[in-house]
C-alpha positions in Angstrom: 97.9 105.7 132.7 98.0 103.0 129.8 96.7 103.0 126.5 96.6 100.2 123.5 95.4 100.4 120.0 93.5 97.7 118.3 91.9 97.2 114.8 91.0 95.2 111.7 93.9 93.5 109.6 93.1 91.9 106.6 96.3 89.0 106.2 96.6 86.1 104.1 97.2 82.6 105.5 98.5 80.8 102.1 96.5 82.8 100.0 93.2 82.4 102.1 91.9 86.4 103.6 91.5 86.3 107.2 90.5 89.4 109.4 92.3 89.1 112.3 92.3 91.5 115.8 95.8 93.6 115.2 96.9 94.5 119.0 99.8 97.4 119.2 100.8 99.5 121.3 100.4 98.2 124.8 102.0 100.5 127.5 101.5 101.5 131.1 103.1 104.8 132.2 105.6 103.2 134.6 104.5 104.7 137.4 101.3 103.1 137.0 103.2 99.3 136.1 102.5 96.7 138.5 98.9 97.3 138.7 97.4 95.4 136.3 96.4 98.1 134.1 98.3 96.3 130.8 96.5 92.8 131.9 93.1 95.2 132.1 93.7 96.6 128.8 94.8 93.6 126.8 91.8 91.3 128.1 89.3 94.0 127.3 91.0 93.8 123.8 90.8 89.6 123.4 87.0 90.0 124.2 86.2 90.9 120.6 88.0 87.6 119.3 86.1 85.5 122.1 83.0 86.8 121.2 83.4 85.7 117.3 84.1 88.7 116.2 87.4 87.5 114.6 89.1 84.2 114.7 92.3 85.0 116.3 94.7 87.9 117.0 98.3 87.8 115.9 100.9 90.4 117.4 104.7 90.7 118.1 106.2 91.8 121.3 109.2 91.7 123.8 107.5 90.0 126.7 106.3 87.0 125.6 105.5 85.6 129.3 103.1 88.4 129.9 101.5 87.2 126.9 101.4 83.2 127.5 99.6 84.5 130.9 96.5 85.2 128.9 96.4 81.9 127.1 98.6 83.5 124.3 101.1 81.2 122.7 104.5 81.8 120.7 104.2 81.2 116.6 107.1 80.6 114.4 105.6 80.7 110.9 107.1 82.6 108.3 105.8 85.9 107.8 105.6 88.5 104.4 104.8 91.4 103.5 103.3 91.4 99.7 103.0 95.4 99.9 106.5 96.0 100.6 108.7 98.3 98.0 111.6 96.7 98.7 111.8 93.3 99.7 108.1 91.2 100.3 109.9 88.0 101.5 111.6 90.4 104.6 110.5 89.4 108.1 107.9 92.7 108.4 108.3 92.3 112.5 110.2 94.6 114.7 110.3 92.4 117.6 111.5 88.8 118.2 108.7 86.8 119.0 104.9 86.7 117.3 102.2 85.8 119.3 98.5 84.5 118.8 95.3 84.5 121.1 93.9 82.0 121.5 96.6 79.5 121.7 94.1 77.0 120.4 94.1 78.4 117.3 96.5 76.7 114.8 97.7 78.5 111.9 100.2 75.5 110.8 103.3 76.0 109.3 101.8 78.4 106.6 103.4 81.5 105.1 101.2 84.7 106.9 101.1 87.4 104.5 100.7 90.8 106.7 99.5 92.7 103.7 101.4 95.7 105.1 104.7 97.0 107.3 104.0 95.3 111.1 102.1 96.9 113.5 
């Protein structure tokens, strides 16, 4: 029906280590959209940050709305990726907007270092 991967990421907010919740992969077969499978799946995930396991979780997607939904807000901070080959100043994300749960956490206007290709 739906599936959704989360893990450990160790990132860099200006040179401070943070382990955030890394969320990817969120999809609902389409037959099964419109039953609140995703909204299931992705709240299930945000319990590890609300019980303290980690401070915040930082993620791109296309549907931003769904997001802001679950008290998920937009961030527009510069982002790097310090292990690339080719280019470590490169945007690492694939899609256009990066969120963050909870949208009471503040990362600033910091440079996020992803430590690795998005996910």
């Amino acid at each position: 029906m739906g599936h959704t991967a989360i893990f450990n990421r160790e990132i860099n907010i200006e040179r401070e280590k943070q382990q955030i919740l890394a969320l990817a992969g969120v999809c609902v077969k389409s037959s099964f959209r419109g039953k609140n499978i995703g909204l299931k799946m992705v709240k299930k995930a945000f319990e590890f940050v609300d019980k303290v396991q980690y401070n915040c979780s930082i993620f791109q997607t296309n549907v931003p709305g769904f997001y802001e939904k679950l008290l998920c807000k937009q961030i527009h901070n510069t982002f790097i990726n310090s292990k690339s080959k080719n280019d470590i100043n490169k945007n690492p994300w694939k899609d256009p907007y990066v969120m963050v749960y909870p949208k009471t956490y503040d990362p600033g206007n910091s440079i996020i270092d992803l430590n690795g290709d998005s996910y």
